[in-house]
C-alpha positions as CSV (number, residue, x, y, z in Angstrom):
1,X,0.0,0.0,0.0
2,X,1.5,3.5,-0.7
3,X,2.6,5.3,2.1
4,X,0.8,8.6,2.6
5,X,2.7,12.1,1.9
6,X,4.1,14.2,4.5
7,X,1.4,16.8,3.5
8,X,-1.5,14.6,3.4
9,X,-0.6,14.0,7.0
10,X,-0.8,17.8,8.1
11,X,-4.4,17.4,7.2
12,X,-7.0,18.4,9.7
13,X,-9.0,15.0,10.0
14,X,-10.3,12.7,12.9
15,X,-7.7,10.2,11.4
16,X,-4.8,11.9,11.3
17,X,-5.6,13.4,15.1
18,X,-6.2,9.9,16.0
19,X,-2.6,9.3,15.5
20,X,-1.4,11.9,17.5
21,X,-2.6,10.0,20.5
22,X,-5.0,10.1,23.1
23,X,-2.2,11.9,25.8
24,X,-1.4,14.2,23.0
25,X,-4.7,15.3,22.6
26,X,-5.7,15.2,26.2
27,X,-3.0,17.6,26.4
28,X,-4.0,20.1,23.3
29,X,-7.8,20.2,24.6
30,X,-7.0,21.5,28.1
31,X,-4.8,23.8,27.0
32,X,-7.2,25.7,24.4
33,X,-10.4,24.8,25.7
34,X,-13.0,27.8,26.5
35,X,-15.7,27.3,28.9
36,X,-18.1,26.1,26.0
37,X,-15.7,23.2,25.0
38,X,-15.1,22.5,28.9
39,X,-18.8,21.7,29.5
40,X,-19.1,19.7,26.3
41,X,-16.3,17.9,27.7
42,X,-17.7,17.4,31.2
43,X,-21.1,16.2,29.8
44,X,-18.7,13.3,27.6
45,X,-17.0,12.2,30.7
46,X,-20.3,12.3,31.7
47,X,-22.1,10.1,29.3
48,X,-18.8,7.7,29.9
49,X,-20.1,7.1,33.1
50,X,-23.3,6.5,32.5
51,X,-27.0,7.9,32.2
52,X,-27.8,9.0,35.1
53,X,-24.1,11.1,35.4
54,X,-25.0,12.9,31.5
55,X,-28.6,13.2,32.6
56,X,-27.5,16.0,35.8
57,X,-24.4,17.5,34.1
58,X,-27.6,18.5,31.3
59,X,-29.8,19.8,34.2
60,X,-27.0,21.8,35.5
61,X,-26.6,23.9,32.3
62,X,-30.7,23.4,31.6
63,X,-31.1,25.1,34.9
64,X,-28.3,28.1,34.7
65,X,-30.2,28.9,31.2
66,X,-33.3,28.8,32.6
67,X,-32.7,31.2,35.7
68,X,-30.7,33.9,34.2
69,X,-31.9,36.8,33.1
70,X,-29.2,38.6,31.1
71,X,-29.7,40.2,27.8
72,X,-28.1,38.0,24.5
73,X,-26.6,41.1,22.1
74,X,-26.7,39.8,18.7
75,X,-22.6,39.1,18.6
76,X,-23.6,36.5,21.6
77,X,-26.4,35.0,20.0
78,X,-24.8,32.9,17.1
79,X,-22.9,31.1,20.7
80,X,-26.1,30.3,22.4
81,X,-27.9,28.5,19.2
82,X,-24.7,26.6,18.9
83,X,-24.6,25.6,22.5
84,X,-28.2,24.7,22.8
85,X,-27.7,22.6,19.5
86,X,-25.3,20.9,21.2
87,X,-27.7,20.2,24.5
88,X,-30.4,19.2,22.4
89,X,-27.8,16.6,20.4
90,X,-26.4,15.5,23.5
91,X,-30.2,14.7,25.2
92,X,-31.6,12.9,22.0
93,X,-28.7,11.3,20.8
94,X,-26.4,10.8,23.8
95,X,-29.1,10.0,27.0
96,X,-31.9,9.4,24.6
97,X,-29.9,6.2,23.5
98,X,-29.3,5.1,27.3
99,X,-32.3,5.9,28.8
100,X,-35.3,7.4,26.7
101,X,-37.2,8.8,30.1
102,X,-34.4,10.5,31.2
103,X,-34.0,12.1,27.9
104,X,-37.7,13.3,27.5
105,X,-37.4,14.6,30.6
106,X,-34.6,16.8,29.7
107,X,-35.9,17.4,26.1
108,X,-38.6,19.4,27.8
109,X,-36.8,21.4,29.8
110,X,-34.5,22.2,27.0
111,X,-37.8,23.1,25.2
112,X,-39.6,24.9,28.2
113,X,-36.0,27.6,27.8
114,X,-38.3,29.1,24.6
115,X,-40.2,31.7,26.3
116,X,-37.5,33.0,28.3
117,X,-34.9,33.1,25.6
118,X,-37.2,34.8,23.0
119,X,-37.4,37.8,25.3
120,X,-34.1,38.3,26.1
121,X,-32.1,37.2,23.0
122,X,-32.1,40.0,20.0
123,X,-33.5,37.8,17.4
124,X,-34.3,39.6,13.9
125,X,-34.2,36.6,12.3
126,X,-36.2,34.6,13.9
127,X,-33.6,32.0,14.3
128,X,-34.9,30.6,17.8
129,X,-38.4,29.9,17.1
130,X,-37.0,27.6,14.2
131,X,-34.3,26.1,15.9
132,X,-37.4,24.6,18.6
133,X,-39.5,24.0,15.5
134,X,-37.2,22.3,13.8
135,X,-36.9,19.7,17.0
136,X,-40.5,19.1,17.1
137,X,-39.9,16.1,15.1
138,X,-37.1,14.7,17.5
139,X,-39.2,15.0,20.5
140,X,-42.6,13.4,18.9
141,X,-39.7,10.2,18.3
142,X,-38.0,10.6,21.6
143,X,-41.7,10.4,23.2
144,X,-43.0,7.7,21.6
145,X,-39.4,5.4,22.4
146,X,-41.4,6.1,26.3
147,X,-44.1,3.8,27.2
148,X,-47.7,5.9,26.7
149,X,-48.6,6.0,30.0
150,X,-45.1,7.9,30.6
151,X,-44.8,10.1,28.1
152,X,-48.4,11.1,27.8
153,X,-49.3,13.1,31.2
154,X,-45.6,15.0,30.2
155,X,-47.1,16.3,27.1
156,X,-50.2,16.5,28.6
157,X,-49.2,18.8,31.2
158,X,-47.3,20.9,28.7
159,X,-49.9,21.3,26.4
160,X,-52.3,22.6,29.6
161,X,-50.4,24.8,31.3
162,X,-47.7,26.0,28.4
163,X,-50.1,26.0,25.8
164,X,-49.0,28.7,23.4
165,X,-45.8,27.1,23.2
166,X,-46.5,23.7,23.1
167,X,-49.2,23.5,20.4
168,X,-46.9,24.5,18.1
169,X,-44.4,22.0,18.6
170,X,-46.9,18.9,19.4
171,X,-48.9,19.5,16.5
172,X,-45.7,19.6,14.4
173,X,-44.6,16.8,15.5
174,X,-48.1,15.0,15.6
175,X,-47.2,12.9,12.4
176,X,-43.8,11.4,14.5
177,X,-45.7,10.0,17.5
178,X,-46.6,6.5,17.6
179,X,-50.4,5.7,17.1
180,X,-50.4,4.4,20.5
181,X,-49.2,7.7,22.3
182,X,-51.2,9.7,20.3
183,X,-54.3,7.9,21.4
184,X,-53.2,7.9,25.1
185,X,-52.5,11.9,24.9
186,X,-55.7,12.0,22.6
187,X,-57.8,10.6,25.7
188,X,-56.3,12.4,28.0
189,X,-56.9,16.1,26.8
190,X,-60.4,14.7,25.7
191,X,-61.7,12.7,27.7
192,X,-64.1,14.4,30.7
193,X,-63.0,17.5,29.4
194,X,-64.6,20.3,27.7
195,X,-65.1,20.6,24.0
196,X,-61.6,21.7,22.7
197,X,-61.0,25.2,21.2
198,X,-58.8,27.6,19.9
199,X,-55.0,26.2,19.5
200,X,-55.7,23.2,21.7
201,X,-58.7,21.6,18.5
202,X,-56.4,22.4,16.6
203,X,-53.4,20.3,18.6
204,X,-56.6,17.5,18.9
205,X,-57.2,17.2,15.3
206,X,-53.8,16.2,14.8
207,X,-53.1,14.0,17.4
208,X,-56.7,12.1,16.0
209,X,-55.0,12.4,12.5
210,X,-52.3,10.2,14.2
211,X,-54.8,7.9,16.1
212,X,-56.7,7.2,13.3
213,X,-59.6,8.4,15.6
214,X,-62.2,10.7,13.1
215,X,-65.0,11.0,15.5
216,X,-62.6,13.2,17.4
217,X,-60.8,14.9,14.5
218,X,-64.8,16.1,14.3
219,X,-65.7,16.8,17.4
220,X,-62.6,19.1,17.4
221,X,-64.2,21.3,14.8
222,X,-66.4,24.2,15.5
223,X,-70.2,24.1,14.4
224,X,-70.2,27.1,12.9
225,X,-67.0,26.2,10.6
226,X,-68.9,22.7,10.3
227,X,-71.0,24.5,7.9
228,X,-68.3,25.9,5.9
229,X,-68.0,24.5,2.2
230,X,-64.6,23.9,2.6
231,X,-64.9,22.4,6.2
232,X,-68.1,20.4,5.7
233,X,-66.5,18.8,1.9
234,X,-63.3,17.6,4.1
235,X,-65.6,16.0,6.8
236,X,-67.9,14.5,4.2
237,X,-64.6,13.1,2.2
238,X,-63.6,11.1,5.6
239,X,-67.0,10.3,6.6
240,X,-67.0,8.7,3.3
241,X,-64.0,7.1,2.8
242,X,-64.7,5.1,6.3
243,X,-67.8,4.0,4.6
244,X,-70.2,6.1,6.5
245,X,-72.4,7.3,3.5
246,X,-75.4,8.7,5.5
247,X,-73.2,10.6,7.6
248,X,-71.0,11.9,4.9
249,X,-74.2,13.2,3.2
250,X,-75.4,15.0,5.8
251,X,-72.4,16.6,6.4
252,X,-71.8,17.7,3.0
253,X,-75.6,19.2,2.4
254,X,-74.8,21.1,6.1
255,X,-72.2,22.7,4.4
256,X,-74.2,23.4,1.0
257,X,-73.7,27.4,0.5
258,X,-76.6,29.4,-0.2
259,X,-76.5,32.0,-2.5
260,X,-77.5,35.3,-0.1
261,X,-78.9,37.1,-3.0
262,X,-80.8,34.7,-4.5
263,X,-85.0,35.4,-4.4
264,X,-87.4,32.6,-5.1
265,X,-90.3,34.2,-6.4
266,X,-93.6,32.1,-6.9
267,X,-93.1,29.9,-9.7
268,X,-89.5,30.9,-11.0
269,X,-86.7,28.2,-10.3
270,X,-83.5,29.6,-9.2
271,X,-80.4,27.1,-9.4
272,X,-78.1,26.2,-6.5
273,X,-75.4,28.6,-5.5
274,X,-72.0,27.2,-7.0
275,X,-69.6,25.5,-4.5
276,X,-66.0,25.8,-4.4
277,X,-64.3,22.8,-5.9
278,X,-63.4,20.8,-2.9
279,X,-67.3,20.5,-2.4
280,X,-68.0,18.9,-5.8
281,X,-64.7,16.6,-5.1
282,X,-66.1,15.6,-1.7
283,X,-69.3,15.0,-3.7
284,X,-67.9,12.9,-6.0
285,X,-67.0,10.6,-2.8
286,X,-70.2,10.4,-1.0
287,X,-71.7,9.5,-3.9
288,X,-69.1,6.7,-4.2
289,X,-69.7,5.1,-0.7
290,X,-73.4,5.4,-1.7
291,X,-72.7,3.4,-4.2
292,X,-74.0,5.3,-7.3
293,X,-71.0,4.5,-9.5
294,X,-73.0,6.0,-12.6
295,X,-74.0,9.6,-10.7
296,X,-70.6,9.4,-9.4
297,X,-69.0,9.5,-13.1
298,X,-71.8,12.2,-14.3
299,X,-70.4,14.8,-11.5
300,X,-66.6,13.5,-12.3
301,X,-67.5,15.0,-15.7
302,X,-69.3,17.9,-14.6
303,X,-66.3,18.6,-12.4
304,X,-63.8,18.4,-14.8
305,X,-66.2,20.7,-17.3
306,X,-66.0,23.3,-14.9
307,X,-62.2,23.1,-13.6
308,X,-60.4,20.8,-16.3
309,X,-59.1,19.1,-13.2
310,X,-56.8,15.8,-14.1
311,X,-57.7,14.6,-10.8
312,X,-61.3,13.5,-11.8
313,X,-60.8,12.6,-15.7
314,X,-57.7,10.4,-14.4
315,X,-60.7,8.5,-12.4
316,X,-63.0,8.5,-15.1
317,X,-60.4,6.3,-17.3
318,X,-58.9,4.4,-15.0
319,X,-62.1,2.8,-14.5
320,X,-62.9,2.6,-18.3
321,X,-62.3,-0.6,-20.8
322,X,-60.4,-0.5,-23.7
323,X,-61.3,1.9,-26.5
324,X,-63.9,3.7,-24.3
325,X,-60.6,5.7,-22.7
326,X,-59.7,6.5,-26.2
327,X,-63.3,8.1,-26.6
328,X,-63.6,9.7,-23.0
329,X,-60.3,11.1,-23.3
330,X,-61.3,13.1,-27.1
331,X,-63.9,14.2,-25.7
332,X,-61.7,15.6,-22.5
333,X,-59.5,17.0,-25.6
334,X,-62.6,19.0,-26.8
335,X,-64.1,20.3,-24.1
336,X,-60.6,21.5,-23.0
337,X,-60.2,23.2,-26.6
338,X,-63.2,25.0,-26.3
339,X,-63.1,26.2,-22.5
340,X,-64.0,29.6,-21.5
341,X,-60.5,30.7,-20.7
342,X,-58.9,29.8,-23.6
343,X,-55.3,29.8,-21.7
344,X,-56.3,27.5,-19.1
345,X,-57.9,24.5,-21.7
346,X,-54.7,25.7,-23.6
347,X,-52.1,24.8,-20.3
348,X,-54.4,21.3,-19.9
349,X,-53.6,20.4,-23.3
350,X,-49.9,21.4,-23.4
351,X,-49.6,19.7,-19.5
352,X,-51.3,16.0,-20.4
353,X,-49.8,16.2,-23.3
354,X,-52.0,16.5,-26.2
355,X,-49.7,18.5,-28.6
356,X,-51.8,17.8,-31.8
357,X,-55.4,19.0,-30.0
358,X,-53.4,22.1,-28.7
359,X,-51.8,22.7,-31.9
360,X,-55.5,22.7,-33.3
361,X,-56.7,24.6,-30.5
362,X,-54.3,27.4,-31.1
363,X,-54.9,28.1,-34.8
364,X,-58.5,27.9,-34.1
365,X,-58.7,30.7,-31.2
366,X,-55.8,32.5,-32.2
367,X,-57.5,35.8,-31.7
368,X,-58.4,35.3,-28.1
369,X,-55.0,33.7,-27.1
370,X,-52.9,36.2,-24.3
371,X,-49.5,36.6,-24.9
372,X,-48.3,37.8,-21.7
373,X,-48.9,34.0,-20.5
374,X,-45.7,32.8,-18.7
375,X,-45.7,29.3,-20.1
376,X,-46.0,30.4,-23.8
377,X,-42.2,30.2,-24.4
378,X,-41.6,26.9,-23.5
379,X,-44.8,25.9,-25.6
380,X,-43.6,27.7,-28.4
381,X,-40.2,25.0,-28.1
382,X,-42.7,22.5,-27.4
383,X,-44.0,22.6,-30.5
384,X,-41.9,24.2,-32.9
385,X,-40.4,20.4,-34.1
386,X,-43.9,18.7,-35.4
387,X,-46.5,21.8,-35.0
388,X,-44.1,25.1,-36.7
389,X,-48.0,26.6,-37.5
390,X,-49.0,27.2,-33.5
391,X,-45.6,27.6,-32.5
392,X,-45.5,30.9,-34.4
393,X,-48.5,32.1,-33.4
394,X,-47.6,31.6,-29.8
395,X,-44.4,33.2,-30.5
396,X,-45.7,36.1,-32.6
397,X,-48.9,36.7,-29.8
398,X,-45.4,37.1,-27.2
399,X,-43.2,39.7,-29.3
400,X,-47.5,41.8,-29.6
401,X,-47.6,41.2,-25.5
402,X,-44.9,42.5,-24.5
403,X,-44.4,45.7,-27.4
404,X,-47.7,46.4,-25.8
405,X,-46.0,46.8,-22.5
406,X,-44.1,49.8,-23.4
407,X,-40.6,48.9,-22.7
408,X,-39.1,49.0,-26.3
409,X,-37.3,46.8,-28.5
410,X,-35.6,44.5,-26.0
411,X,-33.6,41.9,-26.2
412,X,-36.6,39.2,-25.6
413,X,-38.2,40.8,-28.5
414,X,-35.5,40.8,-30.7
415,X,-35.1,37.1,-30.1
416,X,-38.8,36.7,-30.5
417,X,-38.7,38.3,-34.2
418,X,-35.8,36.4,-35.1
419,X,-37.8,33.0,-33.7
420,X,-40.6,34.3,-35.6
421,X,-39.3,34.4,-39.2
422,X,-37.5,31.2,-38.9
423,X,-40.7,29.5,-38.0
424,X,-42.3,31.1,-40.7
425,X,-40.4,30.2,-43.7
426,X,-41.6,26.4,-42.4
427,X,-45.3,27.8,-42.0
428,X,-47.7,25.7,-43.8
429,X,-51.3,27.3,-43.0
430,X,-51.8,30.1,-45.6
431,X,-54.2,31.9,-43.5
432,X,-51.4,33.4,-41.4
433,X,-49.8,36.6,-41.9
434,X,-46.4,36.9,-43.3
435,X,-43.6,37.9,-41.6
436,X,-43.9,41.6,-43.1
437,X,-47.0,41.8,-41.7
438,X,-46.2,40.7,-38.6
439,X,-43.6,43.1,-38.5
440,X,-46.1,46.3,-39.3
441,X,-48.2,44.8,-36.3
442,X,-45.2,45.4,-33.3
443,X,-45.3,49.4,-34.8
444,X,-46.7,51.4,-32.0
445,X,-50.3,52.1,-32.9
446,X,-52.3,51.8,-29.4
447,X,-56.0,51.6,-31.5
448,X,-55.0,49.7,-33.9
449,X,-56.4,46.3,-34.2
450,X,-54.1,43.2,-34.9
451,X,-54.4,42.3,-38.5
452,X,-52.3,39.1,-37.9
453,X,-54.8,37.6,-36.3
């Protein structure tokens, strides 16, 4: 084996410091240790020792940060987040792998230093209340490595009488707790309570999210927001998907918005107000669990009609033999091409793909196409190879946008042109203007109409 060079030995690296030698080093880190290195030293000896050593060195420095009361300038502050990421790596990865209980106990008080710290730390940044966010996640694991009946009535208590503080982290770390604690600390801020409000429903409809429990994920929920479109569609959606049609019905026609303005005079019909599009989703999923499979598919297509949504077409074909797709999908393709807002049934063609339908679609509603759309570039590219006929419009509707704006001849534009009359020497559709034409068109002339088009 070759024999490392007398340079690659100067290296700073954990192997070459190994070889200097445990004394040698021994030596070195006395000498230029501050006090920050000296307790990170103490707590290793520590943790040598054993759990319950580690476990009161990290109280003594918990409890000095806890009880003093001087100001952190912002010079001092980059020190303190790196010392309390070193007590919070230390609890979870040090104790927390000898002795879980000790650890949570620790990771709380190390968490409970919040509200004292943001008061006294200059933090424009808002560097501390991420570095405790950021933990959440560590201490729903830590938790849940405690038996439930342990580690519940410490959250508990910290969610009842630190609640500001400890909603926030709990219900960010909701999704990291076992399903078992979250059930145990689900019971306990439920059961024989009051109704949960405020931050704390908000703490319970995560921790029922975890427990799988969706009576309580409801019962955390307002009434009056129960009978919110938005609100009532997501209860009716998980009402239905745990097979509890007549429920999920209910719910949804609770939540049913009625049109304020709306007068029924004698005799005259006046349709239902419109719902937002989570409603007609949720819809779409009652009437699943109800088991009308051929209403469901009529409001799948009514859906995508009115939002061009993938979400529900992709259902509709999925469930469709061979052939039928192929007709379900062209007629997708059409009413796409002729959608009210020509720019969104354009992105839906572009986006599936359906680069022949949008080619189509673009010569046929070239008048009403916007130029100023963001995405038209890259469809221009798109389709410049097989469809040189749309591509120039698209490119051509771009260069009219943006002379429109006022800013002059710029450098977009200029590549624009130049884009332009290379794609039209390929142009096989004689009803487009030529490139002279075109030209006359990016002339300032505010009333003029575009005669390209």
């Amino acid at each position: 084996m070759a024999r490392r060079s007398a340079s690659a030995k100067k290296v700073l690296s954990q192997a070459n410091l190994e070889a200097l030698g445990a004394e040698r080093l021994a030596a070195v880190l006395m000498e230029a240790a501050g006090p920050d290195l000296k307790r990170r030293l103490r707590m290793e000896l520590a943790a040598a020792m054993g759990a319950a050593d580690l476990a009161f060195e990290l109280d003594k420095r918990l409890v000095a940060l806890a009880s003093s009361e001087a100001r952190v300038s912002w010079r001092k502050r980059p020190g303190l987040v790196a010392e309390l990421e070193t007590l919070r790596r230390m609890i979870v990865d040090r104790l927390g792998g000898m002795e879980p209980r000790l650890a949570l106990d620790r990771l709380t008080a190390w968490f409970d230093l919040y509200p004292s710290l943001s008061r006294r730390v200059q933090d424009p940044k808002g560097e501390f209340a991420l570095l405790f966010d950021a933990a959440s996640g560590e201490l729903a694991v830590l938790a849940s490595q405690v038996c439930p009946d342990v580690a519940a009535p410490i959250l508990g208590e910290a969610l009842s009488t630190r609640l500001s503080e400890w909603a926030s982290w709990v219900g960010r770390g909701a999704s990291d707790l076992s399903p078992e604690l979250a059930r145990r600390l689900l019971a306990d801020l439920t059961r024989g309570r009051p109704r949960p409000t405020g931050r704390l429903a908000l703490v319970v409809r995560k921790l029922a999210d975890r427990a799988g429990d969706l009576d309580a994920w409801i019962e955390a929920i307002p009434d009056g927001d129960r009978a919110k479109p938005e609100v009532g569609a997501e209860i009716a959606r998980r009402l239905a998907g745990a097979g509890r049609s007549q429920e999920a019905r209910s719910a949804l026609e609770a939540s049913r918005t009625v049109d304020p303005n709306s007068r029924r005079g004698r005799g005259k019909f006046q349709p239902p107000a419109p719902q937002p599009e989570s409603w007609y989703v949720a819809e779409i999923s009652v009437l699943d669990a109800e088991g009308d499979a051929a209403v469901a598919d009529e409001a799948r297509w009514a859906l995508f009609e009115r939002t061009l949504s993938e979400e529900p077409l992709r259902a509709l074909l999925a469930k469709l033999a061979d052939f039928e797709d192929v007709v379900a999908l062209d007629r997708a393709f059409e009413i796409a091409a002729a959608f009210a807002d020509p720019m969104k049934g354009l992105a839906f063609l572009m986006n599936w793909p359906a680069l022949r339908e949008a080619a189509a679609m673009i010569l046929a509603r070239r008048a009403e196409l916007r130029g100023s759309w963001n995405d038209i570039p890259l469809w221009a590219a798109r389709l410049s190879g097989r469809h040189p006929d749309a591509a120039l419009v698209l490119v051509r509707a771009r260069a009219v946008a943006l002379t429109r704006l006022g800013a002059g001849v710029t450098d977009e534009i200029q590549g624009l042109i130049a884009e332009a009359e290379a794609l039209a020497d390929s142009a096989s559709d004689l009803s487009l203007p030529s490139h002279q034409v075109f030209l006359a068109e990016l002339s300032p002339a505010p009333t003029r109409r575009p005669i390209w088009r």
